[in-house]
N, C-alpha and C positions, 0 to 999 in steps of 0.2 A: 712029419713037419706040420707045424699049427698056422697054418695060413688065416688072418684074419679074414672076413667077410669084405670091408673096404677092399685089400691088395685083392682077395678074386675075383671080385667085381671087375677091377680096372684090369685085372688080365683078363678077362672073359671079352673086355671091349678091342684090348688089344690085338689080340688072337681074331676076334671078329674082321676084324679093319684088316688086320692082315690076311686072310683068306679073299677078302675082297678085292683088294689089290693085288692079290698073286692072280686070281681070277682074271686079271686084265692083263696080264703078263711081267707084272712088275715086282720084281726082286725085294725084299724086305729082311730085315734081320730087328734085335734087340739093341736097343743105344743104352749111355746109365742114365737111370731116373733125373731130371733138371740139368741134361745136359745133352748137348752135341756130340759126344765121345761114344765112340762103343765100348760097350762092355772090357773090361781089362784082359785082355787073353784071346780077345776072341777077334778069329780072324775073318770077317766079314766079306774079303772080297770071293773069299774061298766058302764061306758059312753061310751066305744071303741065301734066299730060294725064292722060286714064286711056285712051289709047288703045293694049294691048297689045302691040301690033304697030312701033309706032316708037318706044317710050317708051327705049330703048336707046342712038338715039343724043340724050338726055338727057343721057345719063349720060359724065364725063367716059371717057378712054382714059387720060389720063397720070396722076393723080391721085385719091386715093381720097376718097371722100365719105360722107358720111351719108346718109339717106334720111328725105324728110318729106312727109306726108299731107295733104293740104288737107280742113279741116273745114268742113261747112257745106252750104247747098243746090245747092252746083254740085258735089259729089260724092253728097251724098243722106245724111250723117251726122254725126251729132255723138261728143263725145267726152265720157263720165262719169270722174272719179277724184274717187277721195276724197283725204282729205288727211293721216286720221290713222286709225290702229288701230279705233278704236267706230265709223268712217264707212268703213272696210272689211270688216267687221262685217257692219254693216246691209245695205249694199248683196250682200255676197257671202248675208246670208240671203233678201234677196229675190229674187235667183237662182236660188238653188236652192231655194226655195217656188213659183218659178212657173216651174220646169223650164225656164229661159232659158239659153242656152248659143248665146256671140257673139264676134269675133272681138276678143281681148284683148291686153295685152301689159304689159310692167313697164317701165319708165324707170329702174329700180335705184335713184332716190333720192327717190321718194314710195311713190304707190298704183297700183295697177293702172287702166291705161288701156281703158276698156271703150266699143269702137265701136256704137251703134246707128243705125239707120234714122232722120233727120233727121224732123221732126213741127211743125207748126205751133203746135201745141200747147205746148210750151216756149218758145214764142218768144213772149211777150206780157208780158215787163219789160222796164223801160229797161234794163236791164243786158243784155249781149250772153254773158256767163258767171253764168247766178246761181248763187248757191250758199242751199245747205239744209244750213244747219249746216255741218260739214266736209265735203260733198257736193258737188263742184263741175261744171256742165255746161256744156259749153263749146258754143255754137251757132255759129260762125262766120259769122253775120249781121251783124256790126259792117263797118263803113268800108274799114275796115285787112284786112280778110278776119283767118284765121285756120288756124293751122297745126300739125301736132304732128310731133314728131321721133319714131321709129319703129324696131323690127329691120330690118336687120342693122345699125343705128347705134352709133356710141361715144361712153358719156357724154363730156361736157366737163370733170365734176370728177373724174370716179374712174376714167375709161380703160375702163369695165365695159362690154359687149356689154347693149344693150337685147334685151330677149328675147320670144318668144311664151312665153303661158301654155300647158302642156301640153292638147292638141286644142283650140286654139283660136285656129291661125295660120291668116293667108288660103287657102289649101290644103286646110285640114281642116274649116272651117268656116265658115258664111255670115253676113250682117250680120243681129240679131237685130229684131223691132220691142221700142219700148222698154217692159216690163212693164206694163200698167194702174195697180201699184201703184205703181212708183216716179212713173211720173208724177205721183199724185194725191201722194207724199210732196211732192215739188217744188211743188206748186200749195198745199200745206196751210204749206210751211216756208217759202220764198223771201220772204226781207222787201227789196221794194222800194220805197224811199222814193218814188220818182217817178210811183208806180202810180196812178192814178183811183180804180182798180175794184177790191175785196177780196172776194175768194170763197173765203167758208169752207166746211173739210171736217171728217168728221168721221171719230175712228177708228172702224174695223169691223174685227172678230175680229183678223186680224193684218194687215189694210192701210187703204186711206184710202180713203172715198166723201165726192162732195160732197155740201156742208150742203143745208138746206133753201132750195129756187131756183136753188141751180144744177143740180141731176141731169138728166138726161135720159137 
């Protein structure tokens, strides 16, 4: 096979990022190059790995790909983004109010992708992604599993390098647990039609505790 110098480069980056991210426990596999799709054949929920050490030959030889994260409890994370400017906002002030700093990244055509430590805790609506307001969390505990596309990747619509947020690529940083407050925003805002159970919270100084009956 005559691999140009370009496609080995960008595999040598891919395969890097990927041993980094298995390094944290996080499943990865091969997506096609400027898209969202994996690979045609290939079956990912079965074919991801986070195991360091072989995740390489994953990764094609003749052709270049993108690179995608599996979310959920067989990697141990989920993924938060917003979705507009006031839910980038929020989120980036409760960050840096409760000195959280986790491995992030941009997709260049929303909000930043912010990985935490996977919680049971988020997992108790019908919805497999609720969202809070323009706050979206994605749990990959649905059927269909669940997946994010990732650096060294290229988007699909604008050719742009998805990127690490500066100190906060796999390499420089660890998976964070996810804030006390944001949780309690998710538990106070997620309106799920299909819920039994509604447990009210209440705002405190600048985050959310629960109402009365549910604290502990």
């Amino acid at each position: 096979i005559c691999v140009s110098a370009e496609l080995s480069h960008h595999r040598e980056i891919v395969v890097a990022t990927a041993r980094c991210l298995c390094s944290h426990g996080i499943k990865v596999f091969p997506a096609e190059y400027r898209s969202k799709a994996p690979m045609p054949g290939f079956m990912w929920k079965q074919l991801a790995s986070n195991d360091p050490a072989s995740i390489h030959n994953l990764i094609p030889l003749d052709r270049p790909t993108n690179l995608a994260l599996v979310v959920g409890p067989t990697s141990g994370i989920l993924d938060i983004e917003p979705d507009d400017p006031e839910a980038s906002h929020l989120i980036e002030s409760m960050m840096a109010r409760n000195r959280v700093k986790t491995i992030s990244y941009n997709s260049t055509n929303r909000g930043v992708h912010r990985l935490f430590r996977w919680t049971p805790r988020l997992d108790q609506w019908t919805t497999k992604n609720p969202k809070a307001g323009k706050l979206e969390c994605r749990l990959g505990t649905s059927e269909k599993g669940f997946y994010s596309i990732c650096p060294p990747s290229v988007h699909k619509d604008t050719g742009l390098y998805y990127h690490w947020l500066p100190g906060c690529a796999p390499w420089e940083t660890s998976i964070a647990e996810v804030p006390e407050e944001l949780i309690n925003y998710f538990l106070a805002n997620v309106k799920d039609y299909g819920a039994t159970r509604v447990l009210e919270l209440d705002q405190h100084d600048d985050g959310w505790v629960p109402g009365v009956g549910g604290r502990h």
